[in-house]
C-alpha positions, 0 to 999 in steps of 0.5 A, a space after each residue: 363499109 364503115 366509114 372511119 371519118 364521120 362514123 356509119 356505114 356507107 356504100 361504096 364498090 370495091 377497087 379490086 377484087 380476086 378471083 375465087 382461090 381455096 384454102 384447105 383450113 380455116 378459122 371458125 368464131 363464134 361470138 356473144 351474140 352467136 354470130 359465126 364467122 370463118 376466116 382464112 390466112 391472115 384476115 383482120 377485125 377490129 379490136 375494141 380494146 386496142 384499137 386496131 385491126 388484128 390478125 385473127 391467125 395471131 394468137 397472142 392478139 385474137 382469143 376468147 374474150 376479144 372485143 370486136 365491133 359489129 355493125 347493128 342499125 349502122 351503129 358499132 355494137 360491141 360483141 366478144 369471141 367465145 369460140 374459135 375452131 380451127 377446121 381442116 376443110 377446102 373452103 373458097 374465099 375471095 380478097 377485096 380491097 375497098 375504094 376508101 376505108 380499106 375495111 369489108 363488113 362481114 356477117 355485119 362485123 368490122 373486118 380487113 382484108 389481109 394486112 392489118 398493119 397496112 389497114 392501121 396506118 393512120 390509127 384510131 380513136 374512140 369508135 374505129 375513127 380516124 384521130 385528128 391528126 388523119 385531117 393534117 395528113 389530108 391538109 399536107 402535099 398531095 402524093 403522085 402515083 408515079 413517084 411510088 416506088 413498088 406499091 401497087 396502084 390499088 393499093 395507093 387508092 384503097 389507102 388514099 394515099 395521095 393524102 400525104 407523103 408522110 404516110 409514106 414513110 410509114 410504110 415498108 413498100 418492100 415488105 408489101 411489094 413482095 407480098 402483094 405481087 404474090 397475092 393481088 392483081 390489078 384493077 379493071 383495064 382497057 387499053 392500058 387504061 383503068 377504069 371504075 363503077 359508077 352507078 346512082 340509084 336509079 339505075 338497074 344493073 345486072 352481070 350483063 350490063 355491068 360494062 356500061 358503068 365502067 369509066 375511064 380513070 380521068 374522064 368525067 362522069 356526067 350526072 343524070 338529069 333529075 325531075 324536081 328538086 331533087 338531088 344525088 348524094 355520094 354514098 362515100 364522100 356525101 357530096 351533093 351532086 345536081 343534074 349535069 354536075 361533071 364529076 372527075 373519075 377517081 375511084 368507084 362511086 355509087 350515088 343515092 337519089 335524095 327527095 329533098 330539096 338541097 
């Protein structure tokens, strides 16, 4: 995903995702560069221009000649739309919720899943980043899950919203509460408990064993022994991390290992 606080792209694994569904039409976007893209429902990009996520079914927003960034050597490269078709064919599609950013990158083009307002919350600067003011709403009172009313959980971590309780009053929960428990389900459980994907570079994951990386919301993770000076890097948050550092589990976490001394 892009990371709209220090620019590039950074991995990290989704909160949330929902089983296969289908829909029997979709959008068909071609760009300048002849990239395709097929959307369904209210699926967003970010338009270069405005500054924001916009629907693609909003006509009035997404048209021929809209500026949309893609991603190109982890850089933001401007392309435009220059065909859009509307096609009546079943076509399976799936949502995701991202762990940080709340953006996917699809066919290397900046996108959202459903809600574009929701994904603007915090508004944009120049090259999809976050405005200043996103630091002052990181500074102000951390928000508790437990006093939100209606939103549900994976939403309150794929927004961080625990950043602020002024981003709350932006909101309209009601109106995202309705539509989300229509369409969205929640994350990994177990025993009343959630839980996420933790990996590091070194590991070798497979359908099979995808279990063994899963940890409890709460617990720590503790970081592998590393031969060296080497060290692990979180491909989200570019914290360092040694072997034997703890690390608390909050959201899902893929670490690099670095070959560099710190």
């Amino acid at each position: 995903m892009y990371d709209h606080v220090n620019g590039g792209m950074v991995n990290v694994y989704p909160i949330w995702i929902e089983k296969t569904d289908k829909a029997y039409k979709y959008e068909k976007i071609t760009f300048s560069d002849g990239t395709v893209l097929k959307v369904v429902n209210s699926h967003a990009l970010f338009d270069v221009n405005r500054k924001k996520f916009i629907d693609v079914s909003n006509s009035e927003e997404f048209n021929i000649g809209t500026s949309v960034y893609k991603i190109e050597n982890d850089k933001l490269k401007i392309v435009n739309v220059t065909n859009i078709e509307y096609i009546d064919e079943e076509v399976k599609y799936y949502h995701i919720v991202s762990t940080q950013y709340y953006n996917v990158i699809a066919n290397d083009l900046l996108t959202s899943d459903i809600l574009s307002g929701t994904c603007n919350i915090y508004g944009y600067a120049e090259d999809a980043l976050y405005p200043e003011s996103y630091k002052e709403i990181c500074k102000g009172k951390r928000l508790d899950y437990k006093y939100i009313n209606g939103l549900p959980y994976y939403l309150f971590k794929g927004l961080n919203l625990e950043n602020g309780i002024e981003l709350i009053k932006r909101m309209n929960t009601e109106f995202l509460f309705n539509y989300l428990t229509t369409n969205l389900k929640e994350p990994i459980t177990k025993n009343n408990s959630r839980y996420f994907i933790i990996t590091t570079s070194e590991d070798e994951v497979t359908n099979k064993n995808i279990g063994a990386f899963l940890y409890r919301e709460g617990s720590f993770y503790k970081v592998p022994y590393i031969n060296g000076e080497k060290y692990y890097k979180d491909t989200s948050s570019k914290k360092i991390y040694k072997s034997g550092d703890l690390i608390k589990v909050t959201n899902s976490i893929h670490l690099e290992l670095q070959n560099n001394k710190i």
